[in-house]
N, CA, C and O atoms as CSV, one atom per row, in Angstrom:
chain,resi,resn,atom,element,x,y,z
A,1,UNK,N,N,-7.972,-0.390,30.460
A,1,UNK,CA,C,-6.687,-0.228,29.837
A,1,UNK,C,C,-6.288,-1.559,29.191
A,1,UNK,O,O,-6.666,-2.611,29.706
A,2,UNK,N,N,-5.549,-1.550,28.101
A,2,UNK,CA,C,-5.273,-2.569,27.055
A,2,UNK,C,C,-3.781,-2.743,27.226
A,2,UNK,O,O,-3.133,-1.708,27.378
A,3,UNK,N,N,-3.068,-4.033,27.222
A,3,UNK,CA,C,-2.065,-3.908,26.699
A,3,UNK,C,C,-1.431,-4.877,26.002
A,3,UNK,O,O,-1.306,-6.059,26.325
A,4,UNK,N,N,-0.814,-4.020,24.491
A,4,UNK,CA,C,-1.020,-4.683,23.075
A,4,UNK,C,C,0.559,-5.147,22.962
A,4,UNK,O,O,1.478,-4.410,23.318
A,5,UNK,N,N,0.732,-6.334,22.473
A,5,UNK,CA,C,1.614,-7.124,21.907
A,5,UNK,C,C,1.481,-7.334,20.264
A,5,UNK,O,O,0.555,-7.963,19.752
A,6,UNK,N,N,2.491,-6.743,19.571
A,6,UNK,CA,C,2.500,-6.438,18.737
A,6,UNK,C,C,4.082,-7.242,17.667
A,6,UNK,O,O,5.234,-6.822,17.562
A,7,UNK,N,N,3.502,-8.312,17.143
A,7,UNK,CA,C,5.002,-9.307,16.763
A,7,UNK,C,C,5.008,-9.134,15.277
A,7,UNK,O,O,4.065,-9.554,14.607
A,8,UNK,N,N,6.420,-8.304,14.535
A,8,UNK,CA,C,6.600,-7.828,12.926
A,8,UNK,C,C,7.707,-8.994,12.645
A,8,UNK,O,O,8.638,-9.230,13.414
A,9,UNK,N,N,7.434,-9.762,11.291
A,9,UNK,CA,C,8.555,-10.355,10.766
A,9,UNK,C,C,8.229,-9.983,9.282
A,9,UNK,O,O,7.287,-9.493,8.660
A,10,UNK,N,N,9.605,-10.511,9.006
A,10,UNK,CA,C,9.608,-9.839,7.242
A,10,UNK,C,C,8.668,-10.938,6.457
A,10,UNK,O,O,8.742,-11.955,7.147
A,11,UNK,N,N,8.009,-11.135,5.580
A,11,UNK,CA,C,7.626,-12.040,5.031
A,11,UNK,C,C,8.326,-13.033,4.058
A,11,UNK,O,O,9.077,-12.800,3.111
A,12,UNK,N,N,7.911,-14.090,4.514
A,12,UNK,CA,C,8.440,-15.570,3.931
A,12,UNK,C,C,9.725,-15.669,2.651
A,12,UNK,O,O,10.745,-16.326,2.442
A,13,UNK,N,N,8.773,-14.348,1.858
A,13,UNK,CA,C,9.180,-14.189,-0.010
A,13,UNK,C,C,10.371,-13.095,0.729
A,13,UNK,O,O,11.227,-13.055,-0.155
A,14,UNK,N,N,10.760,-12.395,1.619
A,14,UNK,CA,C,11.635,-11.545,1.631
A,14,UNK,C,C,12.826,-11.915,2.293
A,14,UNK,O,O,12.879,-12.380,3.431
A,15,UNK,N,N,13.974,-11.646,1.389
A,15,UNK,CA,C,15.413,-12.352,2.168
A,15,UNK,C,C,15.761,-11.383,3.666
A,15,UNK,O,O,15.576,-10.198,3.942
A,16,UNK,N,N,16.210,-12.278,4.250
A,16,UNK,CA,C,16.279,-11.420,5.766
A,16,UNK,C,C,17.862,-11.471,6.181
A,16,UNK,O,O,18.196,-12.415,6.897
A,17,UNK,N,N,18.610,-10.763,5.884
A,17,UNK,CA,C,19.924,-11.056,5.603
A,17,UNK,C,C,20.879,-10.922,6.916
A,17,UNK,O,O,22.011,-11.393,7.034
A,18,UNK,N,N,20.077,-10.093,7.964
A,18,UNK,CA,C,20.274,-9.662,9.576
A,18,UNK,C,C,20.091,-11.688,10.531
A,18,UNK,O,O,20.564,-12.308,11.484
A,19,UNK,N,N,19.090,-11.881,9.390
A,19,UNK,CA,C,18.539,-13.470,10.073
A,19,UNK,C,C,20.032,-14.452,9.608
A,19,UNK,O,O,20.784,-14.994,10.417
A,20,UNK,N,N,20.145,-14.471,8.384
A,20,UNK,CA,C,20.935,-15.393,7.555
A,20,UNK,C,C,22.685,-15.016,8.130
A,20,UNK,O,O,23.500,-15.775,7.604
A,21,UNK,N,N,23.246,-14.074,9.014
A,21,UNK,CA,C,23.969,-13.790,9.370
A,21,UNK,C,C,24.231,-14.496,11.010
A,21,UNK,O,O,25.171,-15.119,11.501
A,22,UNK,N,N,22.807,-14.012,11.570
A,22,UNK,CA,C,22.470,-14.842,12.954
A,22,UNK,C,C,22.735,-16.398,12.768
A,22,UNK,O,O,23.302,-17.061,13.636
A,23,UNK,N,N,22.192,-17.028,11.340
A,23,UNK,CA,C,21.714,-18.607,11.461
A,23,UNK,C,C,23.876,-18.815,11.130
A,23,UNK,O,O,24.394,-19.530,11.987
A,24,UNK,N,N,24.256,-18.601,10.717
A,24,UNK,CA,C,25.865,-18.663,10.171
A,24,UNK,C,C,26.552,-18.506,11.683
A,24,UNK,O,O,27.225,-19.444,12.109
A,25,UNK,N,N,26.400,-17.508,12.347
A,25,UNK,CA,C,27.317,-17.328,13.644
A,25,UNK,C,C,26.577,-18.424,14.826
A,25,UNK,O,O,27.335,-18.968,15.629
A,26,UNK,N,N,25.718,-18.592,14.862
A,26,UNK,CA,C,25.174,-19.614,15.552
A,26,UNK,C,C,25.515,-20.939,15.269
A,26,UNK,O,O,25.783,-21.737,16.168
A,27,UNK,N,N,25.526,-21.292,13.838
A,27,UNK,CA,C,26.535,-22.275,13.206
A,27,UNK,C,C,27.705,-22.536,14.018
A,27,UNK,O,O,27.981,-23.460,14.783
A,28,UNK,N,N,28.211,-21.684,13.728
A,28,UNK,CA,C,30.069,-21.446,14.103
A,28,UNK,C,C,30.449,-21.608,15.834
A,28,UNK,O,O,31.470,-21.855,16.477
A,29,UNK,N,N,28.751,-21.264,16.215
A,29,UNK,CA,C,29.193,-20.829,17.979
A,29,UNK,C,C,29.000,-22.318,18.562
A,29,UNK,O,O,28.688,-22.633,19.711
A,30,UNK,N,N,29.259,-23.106,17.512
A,30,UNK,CA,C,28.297,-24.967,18.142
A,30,UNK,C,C,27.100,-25.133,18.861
A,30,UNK,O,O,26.819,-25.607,19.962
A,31,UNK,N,N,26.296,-24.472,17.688
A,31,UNK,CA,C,25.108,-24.824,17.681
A,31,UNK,C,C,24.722,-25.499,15.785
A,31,UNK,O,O,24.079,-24.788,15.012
A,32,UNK,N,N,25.097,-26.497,15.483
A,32,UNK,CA,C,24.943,-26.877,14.588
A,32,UNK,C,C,23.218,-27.573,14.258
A,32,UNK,O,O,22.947,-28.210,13.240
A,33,UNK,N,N,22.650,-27.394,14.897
A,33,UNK,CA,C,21.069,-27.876,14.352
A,33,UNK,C,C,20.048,-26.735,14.584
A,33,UNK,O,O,18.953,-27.149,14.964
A,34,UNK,N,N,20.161,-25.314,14.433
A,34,UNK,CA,C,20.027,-24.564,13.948
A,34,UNK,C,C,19.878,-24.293,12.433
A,34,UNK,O,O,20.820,-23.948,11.719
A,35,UNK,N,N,18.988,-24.425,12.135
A,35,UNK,CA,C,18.678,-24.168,10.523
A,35,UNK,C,C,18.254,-23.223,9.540
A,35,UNK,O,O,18.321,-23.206,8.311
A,36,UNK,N,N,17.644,-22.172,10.695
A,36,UNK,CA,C,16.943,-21.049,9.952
A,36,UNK,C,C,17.060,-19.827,11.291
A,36,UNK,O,O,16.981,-20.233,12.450
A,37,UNK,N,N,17.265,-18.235,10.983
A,37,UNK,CA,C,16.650,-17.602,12.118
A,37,UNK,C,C,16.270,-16.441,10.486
A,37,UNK,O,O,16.758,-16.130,9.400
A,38,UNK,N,N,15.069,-16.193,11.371
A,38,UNK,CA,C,14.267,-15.108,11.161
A,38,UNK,C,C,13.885,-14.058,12.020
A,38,UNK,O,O,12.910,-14.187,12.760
A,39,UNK,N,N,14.706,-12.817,11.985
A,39,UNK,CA,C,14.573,-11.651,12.773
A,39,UNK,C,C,13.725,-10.688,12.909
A,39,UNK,O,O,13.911,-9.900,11.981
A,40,UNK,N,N,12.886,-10.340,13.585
A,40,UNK,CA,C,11.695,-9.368,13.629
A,40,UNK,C,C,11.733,-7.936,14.823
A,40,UNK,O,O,12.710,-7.214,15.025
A,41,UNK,N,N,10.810,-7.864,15.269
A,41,UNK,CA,C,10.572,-6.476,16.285
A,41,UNK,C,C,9.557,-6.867,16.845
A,41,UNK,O,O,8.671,-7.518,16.292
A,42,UNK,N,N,9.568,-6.564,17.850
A,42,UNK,CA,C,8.504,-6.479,19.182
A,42,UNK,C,C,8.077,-5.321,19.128
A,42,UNK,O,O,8.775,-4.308,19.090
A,43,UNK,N,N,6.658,-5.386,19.118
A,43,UNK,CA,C,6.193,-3.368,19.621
A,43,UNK,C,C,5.062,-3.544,20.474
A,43,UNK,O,O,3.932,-3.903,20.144
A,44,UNK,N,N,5.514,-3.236,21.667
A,44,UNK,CA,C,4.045,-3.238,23.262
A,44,UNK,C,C,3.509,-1.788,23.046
A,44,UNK,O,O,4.140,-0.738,22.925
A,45,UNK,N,N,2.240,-2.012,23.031
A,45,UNK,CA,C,1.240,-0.502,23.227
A,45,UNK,C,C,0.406,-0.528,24.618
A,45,UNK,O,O,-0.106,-1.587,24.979
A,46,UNK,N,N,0.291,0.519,25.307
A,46,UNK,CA,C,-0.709,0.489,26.345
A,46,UNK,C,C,-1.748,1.671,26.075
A,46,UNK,O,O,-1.406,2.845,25.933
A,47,UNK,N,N,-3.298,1.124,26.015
A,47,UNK,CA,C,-3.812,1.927,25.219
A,47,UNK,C,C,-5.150,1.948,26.137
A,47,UNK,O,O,-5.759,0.942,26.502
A,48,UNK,N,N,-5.477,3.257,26.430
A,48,UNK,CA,C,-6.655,3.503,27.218
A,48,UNK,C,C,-7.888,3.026,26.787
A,48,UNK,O,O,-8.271,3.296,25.648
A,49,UNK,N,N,-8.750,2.167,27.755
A,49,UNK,CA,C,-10.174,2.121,27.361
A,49,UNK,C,C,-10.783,3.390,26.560
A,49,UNK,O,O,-10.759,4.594,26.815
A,50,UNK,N,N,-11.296,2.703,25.572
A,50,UNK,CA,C,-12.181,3.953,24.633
A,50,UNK,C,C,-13.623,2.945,23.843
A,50,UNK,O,O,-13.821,1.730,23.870
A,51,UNK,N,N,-14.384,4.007,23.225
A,51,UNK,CA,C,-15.702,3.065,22.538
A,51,UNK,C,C,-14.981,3.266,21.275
A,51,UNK,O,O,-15.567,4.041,20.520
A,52,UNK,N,N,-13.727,2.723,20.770
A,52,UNK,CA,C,-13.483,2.386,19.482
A,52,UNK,C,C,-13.117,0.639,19.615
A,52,UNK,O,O,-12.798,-0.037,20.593
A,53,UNK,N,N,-13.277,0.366,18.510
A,53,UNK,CA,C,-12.998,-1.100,18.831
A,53,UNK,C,C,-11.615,-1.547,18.874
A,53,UNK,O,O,-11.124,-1.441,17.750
A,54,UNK,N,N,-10.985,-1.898,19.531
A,54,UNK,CA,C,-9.479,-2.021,19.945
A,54,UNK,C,C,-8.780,-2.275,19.473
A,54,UNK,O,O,-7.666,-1.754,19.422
A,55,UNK,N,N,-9.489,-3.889,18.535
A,55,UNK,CA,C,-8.666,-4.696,17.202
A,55,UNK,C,C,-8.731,-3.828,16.387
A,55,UNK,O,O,-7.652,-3.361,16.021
A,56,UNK,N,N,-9.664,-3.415,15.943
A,56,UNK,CA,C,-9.652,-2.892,14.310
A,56,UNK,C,C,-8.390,-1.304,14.638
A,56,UNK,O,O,-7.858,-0.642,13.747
A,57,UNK,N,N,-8.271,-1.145,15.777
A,57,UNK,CA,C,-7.747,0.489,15.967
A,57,UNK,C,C,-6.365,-0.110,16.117
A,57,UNK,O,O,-5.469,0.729,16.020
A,58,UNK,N,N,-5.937,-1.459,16.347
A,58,UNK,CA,C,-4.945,-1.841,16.294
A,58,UNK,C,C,-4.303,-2.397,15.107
A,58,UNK,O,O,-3.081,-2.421,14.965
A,59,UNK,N,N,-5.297,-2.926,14.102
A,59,UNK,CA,C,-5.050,-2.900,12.834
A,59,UNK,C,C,-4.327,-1.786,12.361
A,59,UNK,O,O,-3.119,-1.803,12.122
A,60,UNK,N,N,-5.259,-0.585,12.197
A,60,UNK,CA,C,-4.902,0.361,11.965
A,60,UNK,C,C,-3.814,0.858,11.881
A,60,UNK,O,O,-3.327,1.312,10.846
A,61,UNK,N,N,-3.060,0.819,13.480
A,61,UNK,CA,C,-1.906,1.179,13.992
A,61,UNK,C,C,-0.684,0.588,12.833
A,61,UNK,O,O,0.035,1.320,12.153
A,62,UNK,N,N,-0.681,-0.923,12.829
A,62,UNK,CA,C,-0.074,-1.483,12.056
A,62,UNK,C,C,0.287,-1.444,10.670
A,62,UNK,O,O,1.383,-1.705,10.174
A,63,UNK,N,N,-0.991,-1.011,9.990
A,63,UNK,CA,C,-0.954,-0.770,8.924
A,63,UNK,C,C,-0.435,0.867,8.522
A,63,UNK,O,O,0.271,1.331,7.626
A,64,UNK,N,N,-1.007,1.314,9.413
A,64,UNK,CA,C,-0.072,2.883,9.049
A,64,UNK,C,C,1.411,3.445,9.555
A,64,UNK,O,O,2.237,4.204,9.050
A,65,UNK,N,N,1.348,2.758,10.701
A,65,UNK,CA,C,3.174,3.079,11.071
A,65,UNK,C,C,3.540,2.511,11.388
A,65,UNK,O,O,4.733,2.786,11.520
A,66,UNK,N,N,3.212,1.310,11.830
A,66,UNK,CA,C,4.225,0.244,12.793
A,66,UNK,C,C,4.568,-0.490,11.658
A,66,UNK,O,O,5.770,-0.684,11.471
A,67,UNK,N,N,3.734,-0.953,10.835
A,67,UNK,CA,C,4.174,-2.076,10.119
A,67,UNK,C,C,4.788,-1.471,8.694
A,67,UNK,O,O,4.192,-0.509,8.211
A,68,UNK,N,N,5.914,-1.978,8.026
A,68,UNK,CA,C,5.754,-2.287,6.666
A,68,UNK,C,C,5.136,-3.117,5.849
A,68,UNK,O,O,5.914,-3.962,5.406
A,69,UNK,N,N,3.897,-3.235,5.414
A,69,UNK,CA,C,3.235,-4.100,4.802
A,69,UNK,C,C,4.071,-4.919,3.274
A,69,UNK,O,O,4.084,-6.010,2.705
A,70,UNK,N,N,4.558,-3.836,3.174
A,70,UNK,CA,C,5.206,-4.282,1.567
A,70,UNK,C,C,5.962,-5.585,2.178
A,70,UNK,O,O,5.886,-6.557,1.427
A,71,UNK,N,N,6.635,-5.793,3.318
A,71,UNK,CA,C,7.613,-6.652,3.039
A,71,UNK,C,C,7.302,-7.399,4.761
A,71,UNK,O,O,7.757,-8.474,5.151
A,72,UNK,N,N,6.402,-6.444,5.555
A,72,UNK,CA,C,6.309,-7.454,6.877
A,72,UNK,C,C,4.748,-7.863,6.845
A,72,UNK,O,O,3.889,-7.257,6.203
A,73,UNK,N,N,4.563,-8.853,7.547
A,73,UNK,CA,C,3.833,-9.476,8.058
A,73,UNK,C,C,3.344,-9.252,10.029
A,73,UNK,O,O,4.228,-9.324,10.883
A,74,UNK,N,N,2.270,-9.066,10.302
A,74,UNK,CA,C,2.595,-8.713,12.030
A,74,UNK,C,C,1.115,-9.666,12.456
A,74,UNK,O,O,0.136,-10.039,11.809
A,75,UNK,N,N,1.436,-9.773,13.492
A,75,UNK,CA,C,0.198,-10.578,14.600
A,75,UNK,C,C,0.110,-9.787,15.783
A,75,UNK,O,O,0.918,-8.929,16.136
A,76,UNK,N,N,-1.058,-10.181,16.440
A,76,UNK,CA,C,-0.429,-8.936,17.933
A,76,UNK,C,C,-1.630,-9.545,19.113
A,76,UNK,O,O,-2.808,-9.832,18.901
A,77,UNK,N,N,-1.228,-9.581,19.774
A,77,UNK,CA,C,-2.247,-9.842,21.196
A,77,UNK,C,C,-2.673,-8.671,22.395
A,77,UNK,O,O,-1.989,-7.951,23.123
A,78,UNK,N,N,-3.984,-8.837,22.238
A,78,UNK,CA,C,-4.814,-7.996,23.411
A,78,UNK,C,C,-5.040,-8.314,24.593
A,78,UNK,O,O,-5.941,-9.152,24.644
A,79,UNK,N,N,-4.486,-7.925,25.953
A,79,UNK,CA,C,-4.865,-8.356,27.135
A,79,UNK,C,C,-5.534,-7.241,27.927
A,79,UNK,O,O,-5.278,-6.080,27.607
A,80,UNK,N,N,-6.341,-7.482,28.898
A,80,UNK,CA,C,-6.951,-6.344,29.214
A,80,UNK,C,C,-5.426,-6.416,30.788
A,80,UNK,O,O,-4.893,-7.407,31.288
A,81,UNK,N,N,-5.163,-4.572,31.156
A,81,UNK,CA,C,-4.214,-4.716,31.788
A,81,UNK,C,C,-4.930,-3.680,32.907
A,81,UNK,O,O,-6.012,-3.130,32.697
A,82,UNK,N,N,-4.072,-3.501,34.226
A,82,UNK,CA,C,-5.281,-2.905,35.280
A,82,UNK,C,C,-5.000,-1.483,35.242
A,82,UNK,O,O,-3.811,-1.472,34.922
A,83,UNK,N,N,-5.339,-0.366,35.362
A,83,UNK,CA,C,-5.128,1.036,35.303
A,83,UNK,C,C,-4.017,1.528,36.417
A,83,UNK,O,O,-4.243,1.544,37.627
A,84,UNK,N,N,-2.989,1.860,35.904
A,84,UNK,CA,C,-1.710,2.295,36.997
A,84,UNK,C,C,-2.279,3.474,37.947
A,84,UNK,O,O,-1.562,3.965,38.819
């Protein structure tokens, strides 16, 4: 059993306006050296041993529903996890 860590942010070129709202109230809350926030999504998968290859099936995942490619960017980590 696998279990996948899966980290989406918008990309660099895309204004993140949920972020630019965070970095302003954080401002205000006295935290003044705060300079930037960039807001994303977490997505955990737990995914049964199989003979497919895990990364590439996790690619996959990403590229067809988890992720928006047009405008996100994602990374994700594989740990092997013990069978409940």
């Amino acid at each position: 059993m696998y279990k996948v860590k899966v980290f989406v942010t918008l990309k660099e070129s895309v204004i993140d306006p949920e972020g630019a709202a965070a970095t302003k109230e954080l401002k205000k809350s006295n935290f003044p050296e705060v300079e930037n926030v960039r807001v994303g999504k977490y997505v955990e998968l737990t995914i049964d041993k199989t003979d497919k290859n895990v990364e590439e099936a996790v690619h996959e995942m990403c590229k067809n529903l988890l992720v928006n490619t047009e405008v996100e960017d994602y990374r994700f980590e594989i740990e092997e996890a013990a069978a409940k």
